[in-house]
Backbone bond lengths (Angstrom), bond angles and torsions (degrees), N, CA, C in turn:
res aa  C-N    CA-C-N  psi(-1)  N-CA   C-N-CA  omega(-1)  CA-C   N-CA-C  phi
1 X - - - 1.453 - - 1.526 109.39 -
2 X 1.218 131.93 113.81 1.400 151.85 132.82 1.725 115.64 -24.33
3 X 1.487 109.36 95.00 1.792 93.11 155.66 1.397 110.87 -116.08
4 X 1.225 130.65 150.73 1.309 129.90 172.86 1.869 105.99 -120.52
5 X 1.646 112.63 119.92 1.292 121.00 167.65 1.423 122.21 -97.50
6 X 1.465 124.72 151.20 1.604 106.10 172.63 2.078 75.23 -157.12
7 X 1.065 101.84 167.08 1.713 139.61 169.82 1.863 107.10 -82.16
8 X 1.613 109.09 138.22 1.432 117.73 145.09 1.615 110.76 -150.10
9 X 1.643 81.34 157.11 1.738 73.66 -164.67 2.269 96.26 -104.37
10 X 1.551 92.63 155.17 1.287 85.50 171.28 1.814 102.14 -135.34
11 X 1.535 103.31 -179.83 1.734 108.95 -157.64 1.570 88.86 -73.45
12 X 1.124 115.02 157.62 1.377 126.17 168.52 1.685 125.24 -100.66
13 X 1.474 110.91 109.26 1.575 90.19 -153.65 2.198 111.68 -75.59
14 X 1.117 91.62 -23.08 1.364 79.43 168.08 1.638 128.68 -68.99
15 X 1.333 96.92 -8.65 1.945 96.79 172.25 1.784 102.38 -158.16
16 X 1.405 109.48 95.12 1.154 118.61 -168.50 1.561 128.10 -66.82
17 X 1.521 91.63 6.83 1.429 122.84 -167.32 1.904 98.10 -93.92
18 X 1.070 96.71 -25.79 1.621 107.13 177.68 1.428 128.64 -123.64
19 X 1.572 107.25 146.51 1.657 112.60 -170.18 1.753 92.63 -104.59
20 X 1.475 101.35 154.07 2.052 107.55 168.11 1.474 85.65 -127.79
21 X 1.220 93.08 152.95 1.522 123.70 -178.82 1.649 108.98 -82.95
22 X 1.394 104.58 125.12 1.400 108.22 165.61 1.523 116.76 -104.02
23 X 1.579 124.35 148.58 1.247 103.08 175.90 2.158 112.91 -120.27
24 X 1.476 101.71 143.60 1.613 94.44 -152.00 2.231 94.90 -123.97
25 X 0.586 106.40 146.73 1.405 128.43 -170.70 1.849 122.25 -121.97
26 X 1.709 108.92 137.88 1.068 100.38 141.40 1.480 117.49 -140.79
27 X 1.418 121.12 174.99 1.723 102.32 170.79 1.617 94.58 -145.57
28 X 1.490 101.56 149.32 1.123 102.37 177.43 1.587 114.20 -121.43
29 X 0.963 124.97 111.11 1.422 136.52 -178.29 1.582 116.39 -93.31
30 X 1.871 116.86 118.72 1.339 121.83 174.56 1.551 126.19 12.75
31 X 1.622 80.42 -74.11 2.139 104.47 -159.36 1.394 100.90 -89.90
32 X 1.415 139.77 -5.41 1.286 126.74 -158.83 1.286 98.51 -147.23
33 X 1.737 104.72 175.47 1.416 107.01 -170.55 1.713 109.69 -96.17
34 X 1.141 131.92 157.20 1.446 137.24 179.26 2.229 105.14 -45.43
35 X 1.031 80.41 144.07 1.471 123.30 175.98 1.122 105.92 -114.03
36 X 2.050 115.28 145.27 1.186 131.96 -165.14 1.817 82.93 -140.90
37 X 1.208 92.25 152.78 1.820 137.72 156.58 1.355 134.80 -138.21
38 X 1.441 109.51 146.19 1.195 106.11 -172.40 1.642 110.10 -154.94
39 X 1.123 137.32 121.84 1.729 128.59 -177.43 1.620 106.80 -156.53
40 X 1.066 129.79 152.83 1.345 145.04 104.67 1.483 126.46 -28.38
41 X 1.374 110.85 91.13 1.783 110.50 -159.76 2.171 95.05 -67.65
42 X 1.120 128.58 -17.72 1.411 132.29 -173.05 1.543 101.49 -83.34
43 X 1.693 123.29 -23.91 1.155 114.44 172.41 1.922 143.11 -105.62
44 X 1.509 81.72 -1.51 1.633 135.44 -179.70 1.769 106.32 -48.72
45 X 1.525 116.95 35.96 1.151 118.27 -176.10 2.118 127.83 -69.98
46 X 1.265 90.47 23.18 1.767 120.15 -157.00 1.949 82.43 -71.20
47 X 1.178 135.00 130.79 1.177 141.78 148.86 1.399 116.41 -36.38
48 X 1.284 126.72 -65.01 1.356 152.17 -158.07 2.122 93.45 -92.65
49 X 0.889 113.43 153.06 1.672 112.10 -178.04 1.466 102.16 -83.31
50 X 1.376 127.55 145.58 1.475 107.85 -168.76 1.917 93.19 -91.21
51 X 0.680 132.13 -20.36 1.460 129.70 -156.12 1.631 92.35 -73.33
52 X 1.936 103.43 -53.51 1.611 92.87 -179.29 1.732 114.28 -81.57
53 X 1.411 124.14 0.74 1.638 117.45 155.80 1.255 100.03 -57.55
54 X 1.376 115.71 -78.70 1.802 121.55 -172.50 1.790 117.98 -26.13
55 X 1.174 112.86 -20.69 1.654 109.55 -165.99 1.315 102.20 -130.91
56 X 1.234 128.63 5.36 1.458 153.94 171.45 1.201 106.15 -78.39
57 X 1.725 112.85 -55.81 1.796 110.47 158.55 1.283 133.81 -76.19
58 X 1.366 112.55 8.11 1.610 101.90 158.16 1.197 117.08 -108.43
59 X 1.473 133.43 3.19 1.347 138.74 -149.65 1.366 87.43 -86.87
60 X 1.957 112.13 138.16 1.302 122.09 -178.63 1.446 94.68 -88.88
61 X 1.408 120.26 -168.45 1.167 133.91 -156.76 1.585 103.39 -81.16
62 X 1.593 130.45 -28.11 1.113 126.37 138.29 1.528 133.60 -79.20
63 X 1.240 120.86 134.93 1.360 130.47 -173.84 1.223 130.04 -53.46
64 X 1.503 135.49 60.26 1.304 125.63 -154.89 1.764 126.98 -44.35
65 X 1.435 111.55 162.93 1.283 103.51 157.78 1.656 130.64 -101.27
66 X 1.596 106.95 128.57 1.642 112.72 -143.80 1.674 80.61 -91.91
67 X 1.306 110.80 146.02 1.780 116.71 156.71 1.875 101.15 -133.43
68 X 1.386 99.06 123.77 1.597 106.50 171.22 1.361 140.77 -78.49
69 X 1.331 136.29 94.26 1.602 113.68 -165.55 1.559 125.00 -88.74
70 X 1.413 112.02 99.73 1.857 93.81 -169.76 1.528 100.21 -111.91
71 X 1.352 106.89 172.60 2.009 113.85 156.84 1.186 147.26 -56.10
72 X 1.682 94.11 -0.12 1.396 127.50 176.21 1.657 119.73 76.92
73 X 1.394 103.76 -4.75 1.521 100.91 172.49 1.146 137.72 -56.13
74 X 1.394 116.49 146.51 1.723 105.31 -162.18 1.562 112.00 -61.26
75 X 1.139 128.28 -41.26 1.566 107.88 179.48 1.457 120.81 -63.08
76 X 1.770 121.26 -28.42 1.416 97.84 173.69 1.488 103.81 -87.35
77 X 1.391 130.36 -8.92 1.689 96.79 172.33 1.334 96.43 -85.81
78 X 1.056 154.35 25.98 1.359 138.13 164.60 1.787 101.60 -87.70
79 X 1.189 107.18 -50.22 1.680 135.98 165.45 1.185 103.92 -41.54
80 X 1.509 149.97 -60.59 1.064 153.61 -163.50 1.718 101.12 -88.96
81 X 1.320 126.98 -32.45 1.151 142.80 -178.35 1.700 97.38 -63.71
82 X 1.434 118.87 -61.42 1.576 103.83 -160.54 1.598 100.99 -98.41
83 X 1.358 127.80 -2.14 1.567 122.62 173.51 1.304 128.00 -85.03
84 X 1.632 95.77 -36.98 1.799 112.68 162.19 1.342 87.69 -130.15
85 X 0.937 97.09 140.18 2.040 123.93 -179.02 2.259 91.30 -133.17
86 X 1.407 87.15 121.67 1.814 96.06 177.50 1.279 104.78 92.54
87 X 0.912 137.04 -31.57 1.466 142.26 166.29 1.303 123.23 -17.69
88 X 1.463 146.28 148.82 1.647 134.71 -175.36 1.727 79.33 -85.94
89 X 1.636 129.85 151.98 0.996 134.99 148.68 1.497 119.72 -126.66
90 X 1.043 111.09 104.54 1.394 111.71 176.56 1.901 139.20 -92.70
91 X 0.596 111.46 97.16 1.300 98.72 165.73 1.585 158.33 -73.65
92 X 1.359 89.47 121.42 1.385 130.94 -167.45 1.870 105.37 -11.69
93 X 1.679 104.77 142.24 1.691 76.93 -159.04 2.033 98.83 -102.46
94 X 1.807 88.20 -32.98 1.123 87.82 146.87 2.076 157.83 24.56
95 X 1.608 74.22 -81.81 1.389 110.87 -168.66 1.940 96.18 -95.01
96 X 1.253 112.04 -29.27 1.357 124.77 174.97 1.468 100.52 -48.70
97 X 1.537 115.32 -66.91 1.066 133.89 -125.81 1.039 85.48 -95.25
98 X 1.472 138.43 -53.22 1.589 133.83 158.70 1.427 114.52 2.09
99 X 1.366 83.99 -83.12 1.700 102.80 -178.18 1.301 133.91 -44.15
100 X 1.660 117.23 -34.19 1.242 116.20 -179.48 2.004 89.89 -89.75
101 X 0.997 115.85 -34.88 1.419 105.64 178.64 1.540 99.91 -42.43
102 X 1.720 128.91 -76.09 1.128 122.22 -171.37 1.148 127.94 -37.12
103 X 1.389 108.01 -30.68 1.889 116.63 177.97 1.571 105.23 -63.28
104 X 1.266 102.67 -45.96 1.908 117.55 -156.64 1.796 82.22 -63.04
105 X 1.365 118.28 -47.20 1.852 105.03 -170.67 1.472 101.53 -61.83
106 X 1.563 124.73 -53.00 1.365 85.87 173.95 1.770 145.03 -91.68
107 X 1.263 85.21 9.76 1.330 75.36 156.06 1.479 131.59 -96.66
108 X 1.375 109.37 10.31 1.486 112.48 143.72 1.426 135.27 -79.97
109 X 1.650 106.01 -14.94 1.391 109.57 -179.62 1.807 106.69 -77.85
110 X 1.493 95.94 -21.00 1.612 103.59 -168.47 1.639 114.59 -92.01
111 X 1.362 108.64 10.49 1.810 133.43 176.83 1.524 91.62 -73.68
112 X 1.314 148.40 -75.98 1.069 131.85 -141.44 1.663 107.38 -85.29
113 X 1.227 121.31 13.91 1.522 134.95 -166.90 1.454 115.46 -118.64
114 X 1.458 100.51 -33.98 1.718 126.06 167.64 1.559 115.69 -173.88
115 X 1.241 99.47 90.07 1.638 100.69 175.50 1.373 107.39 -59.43
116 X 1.012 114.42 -40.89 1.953 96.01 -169.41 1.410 104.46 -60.89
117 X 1.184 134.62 -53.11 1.692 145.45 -158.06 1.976 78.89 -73.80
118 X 1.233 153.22 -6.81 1.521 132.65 -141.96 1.798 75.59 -119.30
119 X 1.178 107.07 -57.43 1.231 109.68 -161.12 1.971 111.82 -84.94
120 X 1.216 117.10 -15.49 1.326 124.08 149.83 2.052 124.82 -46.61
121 X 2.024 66.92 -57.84 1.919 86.55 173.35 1.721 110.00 -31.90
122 X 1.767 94.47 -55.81 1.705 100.16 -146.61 1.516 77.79 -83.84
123 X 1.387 144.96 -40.85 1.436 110.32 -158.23 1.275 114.56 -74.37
124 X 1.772 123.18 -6.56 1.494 114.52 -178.78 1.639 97.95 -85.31
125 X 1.037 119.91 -35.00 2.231 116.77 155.47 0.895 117.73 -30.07
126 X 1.303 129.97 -59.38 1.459 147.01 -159.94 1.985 91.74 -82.84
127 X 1.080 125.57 -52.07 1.839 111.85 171.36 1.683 110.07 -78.02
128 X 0.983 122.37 -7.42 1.512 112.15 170.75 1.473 114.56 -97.26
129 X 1.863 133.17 -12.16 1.100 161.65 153.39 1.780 96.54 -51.04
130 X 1.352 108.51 -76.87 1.505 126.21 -177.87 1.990 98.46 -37.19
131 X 1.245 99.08 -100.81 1.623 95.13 169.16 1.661 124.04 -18.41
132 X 1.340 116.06 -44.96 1.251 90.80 -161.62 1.632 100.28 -91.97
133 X 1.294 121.77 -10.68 1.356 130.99 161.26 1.398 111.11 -49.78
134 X 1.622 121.61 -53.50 1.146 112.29 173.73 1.370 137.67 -78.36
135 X 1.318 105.95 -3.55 1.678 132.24 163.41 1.903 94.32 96.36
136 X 1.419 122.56 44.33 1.381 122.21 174.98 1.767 91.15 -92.43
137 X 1.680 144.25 79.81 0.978 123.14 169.73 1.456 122.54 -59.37
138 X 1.408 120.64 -27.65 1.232 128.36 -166.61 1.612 109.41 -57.28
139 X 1.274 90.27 -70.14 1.500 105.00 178.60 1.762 112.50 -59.64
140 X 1.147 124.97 -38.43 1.321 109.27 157.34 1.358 151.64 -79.81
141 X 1.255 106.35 3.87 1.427 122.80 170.69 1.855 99.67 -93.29
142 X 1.541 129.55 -55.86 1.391 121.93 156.17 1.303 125.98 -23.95
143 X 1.396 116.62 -45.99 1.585 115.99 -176.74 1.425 92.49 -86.56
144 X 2.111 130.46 -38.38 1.404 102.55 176.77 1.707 119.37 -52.53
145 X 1.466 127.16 -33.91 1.095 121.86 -167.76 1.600 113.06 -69.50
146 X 1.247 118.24 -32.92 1.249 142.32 -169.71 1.329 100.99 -60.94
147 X 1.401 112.81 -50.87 1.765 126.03 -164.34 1.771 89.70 -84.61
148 X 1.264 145.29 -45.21 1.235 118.31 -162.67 1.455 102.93 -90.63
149 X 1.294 136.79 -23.14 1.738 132.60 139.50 1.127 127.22 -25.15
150 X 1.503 119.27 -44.67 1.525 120.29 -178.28 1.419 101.89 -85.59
151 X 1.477 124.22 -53.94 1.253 126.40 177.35 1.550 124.42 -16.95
152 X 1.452 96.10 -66.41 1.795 127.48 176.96 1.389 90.33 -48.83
153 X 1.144 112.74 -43.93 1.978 91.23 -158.85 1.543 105.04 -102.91
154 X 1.542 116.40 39.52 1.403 103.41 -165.03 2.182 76.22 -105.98
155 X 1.598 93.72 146.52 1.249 101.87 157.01 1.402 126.64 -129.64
156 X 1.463 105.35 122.23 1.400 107.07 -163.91 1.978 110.98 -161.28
157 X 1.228 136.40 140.43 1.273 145.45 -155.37 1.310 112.44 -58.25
158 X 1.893 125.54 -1.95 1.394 119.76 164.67 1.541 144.74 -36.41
159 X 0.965 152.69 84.27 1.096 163.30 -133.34 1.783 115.02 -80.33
160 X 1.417 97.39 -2.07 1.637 115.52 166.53 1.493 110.99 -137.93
161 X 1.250 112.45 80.90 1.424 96.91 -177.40 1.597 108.16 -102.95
162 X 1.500 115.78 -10.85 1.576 114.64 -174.19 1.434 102.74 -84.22
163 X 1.820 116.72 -19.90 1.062 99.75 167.98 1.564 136.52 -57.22
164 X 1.362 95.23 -61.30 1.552 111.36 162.25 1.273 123.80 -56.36
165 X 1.295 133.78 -5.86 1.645 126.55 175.47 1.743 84.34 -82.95
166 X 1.599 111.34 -58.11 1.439 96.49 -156.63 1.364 115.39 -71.32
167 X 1.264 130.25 -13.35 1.620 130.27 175.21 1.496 90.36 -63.90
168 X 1.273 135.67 -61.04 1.474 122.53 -144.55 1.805 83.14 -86.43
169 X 1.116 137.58 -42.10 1.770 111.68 -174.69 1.551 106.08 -73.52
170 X 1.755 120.35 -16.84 1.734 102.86 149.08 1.108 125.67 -47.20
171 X 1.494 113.71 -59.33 1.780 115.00 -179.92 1.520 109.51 -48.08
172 X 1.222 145.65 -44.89 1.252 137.67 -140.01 1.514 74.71 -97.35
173 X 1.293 131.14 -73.55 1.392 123.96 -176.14 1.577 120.18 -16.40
174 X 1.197 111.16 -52.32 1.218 143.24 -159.95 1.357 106.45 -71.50
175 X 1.129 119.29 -45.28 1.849 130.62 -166.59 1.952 96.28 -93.49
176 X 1.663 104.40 -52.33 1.859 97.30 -178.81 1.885 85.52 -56.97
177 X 1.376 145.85 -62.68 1.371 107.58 -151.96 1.556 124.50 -81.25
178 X 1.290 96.06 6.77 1.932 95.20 175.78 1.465 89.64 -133.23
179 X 1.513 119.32 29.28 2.089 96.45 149.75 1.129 122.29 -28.04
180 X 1.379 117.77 -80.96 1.300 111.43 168.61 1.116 164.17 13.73
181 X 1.672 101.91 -71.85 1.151 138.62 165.19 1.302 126.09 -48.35
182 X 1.443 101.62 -37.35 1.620 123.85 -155.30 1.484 111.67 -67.49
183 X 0.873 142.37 101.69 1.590 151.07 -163.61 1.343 103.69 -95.35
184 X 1.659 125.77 164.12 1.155 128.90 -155.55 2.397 80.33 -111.28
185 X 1.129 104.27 91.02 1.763 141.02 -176.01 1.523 81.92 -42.04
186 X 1.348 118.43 -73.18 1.863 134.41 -153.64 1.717 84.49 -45.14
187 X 1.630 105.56 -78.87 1.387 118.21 -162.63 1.276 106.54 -35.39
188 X 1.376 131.75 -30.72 1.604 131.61 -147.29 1.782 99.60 -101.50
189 X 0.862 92.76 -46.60 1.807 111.48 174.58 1.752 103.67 -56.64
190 X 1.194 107.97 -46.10 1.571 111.48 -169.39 1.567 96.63 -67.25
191 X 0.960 125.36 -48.49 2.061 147.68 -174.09 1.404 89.14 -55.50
192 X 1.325 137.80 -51.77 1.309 137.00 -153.86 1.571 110.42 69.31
193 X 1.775 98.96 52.28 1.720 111.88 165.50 1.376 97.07 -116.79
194 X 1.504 114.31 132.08 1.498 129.31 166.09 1.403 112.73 -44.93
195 X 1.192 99.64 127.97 1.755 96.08 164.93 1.707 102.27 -139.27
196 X 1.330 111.04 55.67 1.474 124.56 154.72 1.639 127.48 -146.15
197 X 0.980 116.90 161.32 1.392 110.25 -169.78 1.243 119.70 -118.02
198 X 1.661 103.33 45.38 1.411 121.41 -174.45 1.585 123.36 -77.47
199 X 1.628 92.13 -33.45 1.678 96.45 167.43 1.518 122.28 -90.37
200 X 1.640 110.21 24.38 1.647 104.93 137.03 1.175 121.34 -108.92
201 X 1.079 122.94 15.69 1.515 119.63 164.54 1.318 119.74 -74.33
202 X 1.722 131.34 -16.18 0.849 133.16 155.69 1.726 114.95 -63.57
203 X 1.357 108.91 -24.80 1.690 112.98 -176.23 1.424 105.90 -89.86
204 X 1.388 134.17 -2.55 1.196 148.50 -174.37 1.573 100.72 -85.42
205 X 1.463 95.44 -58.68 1.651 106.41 -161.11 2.163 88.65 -79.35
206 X 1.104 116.28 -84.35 1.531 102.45 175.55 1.332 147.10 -5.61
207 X 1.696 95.29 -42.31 1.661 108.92 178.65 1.177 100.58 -116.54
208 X 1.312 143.11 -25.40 1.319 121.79 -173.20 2.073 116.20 -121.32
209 X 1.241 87.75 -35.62 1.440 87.23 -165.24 1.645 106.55 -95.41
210 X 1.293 108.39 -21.92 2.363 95.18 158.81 1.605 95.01 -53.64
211 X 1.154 139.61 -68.35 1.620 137.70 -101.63 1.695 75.94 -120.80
212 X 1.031 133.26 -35.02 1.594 119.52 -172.50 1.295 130.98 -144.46
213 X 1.214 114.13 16.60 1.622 125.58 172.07 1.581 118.12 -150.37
214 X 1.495 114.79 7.25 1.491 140.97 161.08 1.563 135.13 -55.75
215 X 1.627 84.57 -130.83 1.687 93.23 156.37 1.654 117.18 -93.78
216 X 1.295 106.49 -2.44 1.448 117.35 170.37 1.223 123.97 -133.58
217 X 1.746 86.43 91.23 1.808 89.27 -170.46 1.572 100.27 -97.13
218 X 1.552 124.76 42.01 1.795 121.20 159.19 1.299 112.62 -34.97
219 X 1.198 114.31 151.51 1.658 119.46 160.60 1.048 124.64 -87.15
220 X 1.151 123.06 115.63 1.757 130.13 173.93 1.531 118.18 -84.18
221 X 1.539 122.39 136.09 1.650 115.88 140.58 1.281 107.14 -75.52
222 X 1.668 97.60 163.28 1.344 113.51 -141.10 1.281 90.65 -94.60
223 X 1.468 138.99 0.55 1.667 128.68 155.90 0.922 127.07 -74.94
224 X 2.063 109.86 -24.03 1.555 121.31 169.61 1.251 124.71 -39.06
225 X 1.958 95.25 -56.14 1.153 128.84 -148.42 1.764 107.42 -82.71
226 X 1.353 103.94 -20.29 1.187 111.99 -157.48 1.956 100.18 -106.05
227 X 1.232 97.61 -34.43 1.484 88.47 163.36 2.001 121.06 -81.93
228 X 1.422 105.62 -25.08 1.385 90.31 158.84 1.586 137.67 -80.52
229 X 1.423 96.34 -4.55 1.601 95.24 168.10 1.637 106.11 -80.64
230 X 1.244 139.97 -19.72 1.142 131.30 -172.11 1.702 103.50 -87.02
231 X 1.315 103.98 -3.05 1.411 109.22 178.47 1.596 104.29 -69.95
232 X 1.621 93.02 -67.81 1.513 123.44 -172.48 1.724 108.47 -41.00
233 X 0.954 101.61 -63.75 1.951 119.80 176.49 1.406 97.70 -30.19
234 X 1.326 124.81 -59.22 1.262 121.49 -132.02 1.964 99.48 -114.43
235 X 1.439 98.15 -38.81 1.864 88.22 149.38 1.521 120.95 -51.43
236 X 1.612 105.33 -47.57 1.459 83.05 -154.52 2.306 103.59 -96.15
237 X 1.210 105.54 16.16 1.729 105.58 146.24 1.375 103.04 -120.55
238 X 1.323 133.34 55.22 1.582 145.86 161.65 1.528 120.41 31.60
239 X 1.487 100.47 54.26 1.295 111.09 -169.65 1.352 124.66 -111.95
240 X 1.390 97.89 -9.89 1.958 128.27 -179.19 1.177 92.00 -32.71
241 X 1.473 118.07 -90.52 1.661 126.14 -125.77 1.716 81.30 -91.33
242 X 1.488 125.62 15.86 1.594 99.08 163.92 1.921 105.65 -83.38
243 X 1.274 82.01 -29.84 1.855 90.16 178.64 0.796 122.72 -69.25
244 X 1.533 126.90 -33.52 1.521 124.85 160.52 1.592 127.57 -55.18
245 X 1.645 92.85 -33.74 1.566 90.43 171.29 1.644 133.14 -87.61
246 X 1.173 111.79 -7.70 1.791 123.49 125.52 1.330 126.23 -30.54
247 X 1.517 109.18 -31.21 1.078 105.35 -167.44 1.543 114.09 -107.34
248 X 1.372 102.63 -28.48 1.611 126.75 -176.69 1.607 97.34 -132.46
249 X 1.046 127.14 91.15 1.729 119.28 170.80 1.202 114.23 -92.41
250 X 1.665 119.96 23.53 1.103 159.63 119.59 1.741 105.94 -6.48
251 X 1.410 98.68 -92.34 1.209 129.18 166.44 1.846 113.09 -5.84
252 X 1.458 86.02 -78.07 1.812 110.03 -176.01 1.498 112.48 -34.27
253 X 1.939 104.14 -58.18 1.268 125.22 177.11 1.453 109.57 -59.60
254 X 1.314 128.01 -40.47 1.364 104.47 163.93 1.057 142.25 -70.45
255 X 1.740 121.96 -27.14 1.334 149.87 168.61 1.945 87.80 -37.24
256 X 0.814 109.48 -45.49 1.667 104.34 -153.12 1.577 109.59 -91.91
257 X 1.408 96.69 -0.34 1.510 109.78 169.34 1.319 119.09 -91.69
258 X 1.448 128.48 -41.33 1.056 147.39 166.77 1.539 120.43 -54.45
259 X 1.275 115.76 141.15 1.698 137.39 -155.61 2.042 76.70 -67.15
260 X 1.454 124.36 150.18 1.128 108.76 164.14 1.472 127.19 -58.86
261 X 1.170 131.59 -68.37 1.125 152.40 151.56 1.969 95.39 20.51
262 X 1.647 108.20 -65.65 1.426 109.69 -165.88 1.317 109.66 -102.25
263 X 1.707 118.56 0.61 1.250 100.65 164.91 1.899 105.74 -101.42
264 X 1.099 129.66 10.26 1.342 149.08 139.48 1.488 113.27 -34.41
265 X 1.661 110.87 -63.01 1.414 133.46 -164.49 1.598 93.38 -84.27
């Protein structure tokens, strides 16, 4: 089973000056259709972890093995850390590739200032790209540290240089805290296993960003916000009115009274 996590932030209505982070989910399991999540991890008072309830109901009669793909940010591996604990967690490659892209622009901006140091820049990108493609984290987080060390001490007439020191000591940051994570990308790609976390961006935009960072950017408290994402999740993998009837089994008994047609509707 496949889950993919990522972060959105929404306005905060007690200080409109500030956004809180929501965190939103999907997973996709073999035999069944995708599953959604959605919470406020500060309001998340559920006994049971909701991430492992959510994948608890699709689990077939054997126990699958779950691998997670996030952006590696510290709140969802902390998130992925206490909901599934042992879990494969991978990180998103995606978000990898971002990053050295952003480096590669400036070190084109830094070509007409010192081509040799511009084009050095990008070929030590292009071997720390290679490695982490092949899942060598070790060796590519060493050469990341290496490259944002030299970076810092390069002196030369660029007109952004704090940019580029701190993108490349992000990357190295970035790779020592999801070593780990780092999966051998080639092998996984060849298998025809995802190693991006592109199909939660549809769970991003669905649950969080129509209803609260859209055409309706209102400010929510974060109990508002956090009980209507559990709304959203569970309408949109058609799971609502099973929860309601937990709540009212009421409900059920009437369903079976009703002409089909309107207990359908």
């Amino acid at each position: 089973m496949l889950v993919g996590s990522d972060g959105g932030y929404v306005r905060n209505w007690h200080d409109n000056k500030r956004n809180f982070e929501v965190l939103v989910g999907k997973s996709l399991p073999e035999n069944s259709g995708p599953r959604y999540f959605g919470l406020v991890q500060s309001q998340d008072g559920t006994p049971t972890p909701r991430l492992a309830e959510v994948l608890h109901l699709q689990e077939p009669p054997i126990k699958p093995a779950i691998t997670v793909l996030t952006d590696g940010g510290d709140s969802v591996r902390a998130f992925v850390a206490e909901q599934l604990p042992g879990t494969a967690h991978h990180l998103d490659w995606f978000h990898v590739a971002m990053r050295l892209t952003g480096l590669s622009q400036y070190a084109a901006g830094l070509a007409p200032y010192n081509p040799v140091e511009a084009v050095a820049v990008q070929n030590r990108l292009d071997r720390i790209k290679w490695r982490l493609w092949h899942g060598n984290a070790g060796e590519a987080l060493t050469r990341a540290q290496e490259l944002a060390e030299d970076v810092a001490a390069l002196d030369t007439g660029y007109p952004k240089p704090t940019r580029l020191v701190k993108t490349a000591a992000s990357l190295a940051t970035d790779l020592e805290n999801n070593a780990a994570a780092i999966p051998d990308y080639g092998e996984r790609g060849r298998n025809g296993d995802r190693i991006s976390t592109a199909f939660v961006e549809s769970a991003v935009n669905v649950v969080v960003s129509r209803r609260f960072a859209k055409k309706q950017q209102m400010p929510w408290s974060r109990t508002g916000a956090h009980r209507l994402l559990q709304t959203r999740a569970q309408t949109r993998d058609g799971t609502l009115r099973k929860t309601f009837i937990t709540w009212s089994p009421a409900m059920a008994i009437n369903d079976h009274q009703l002409p089909a047609a309107e207990a359908v509707a």
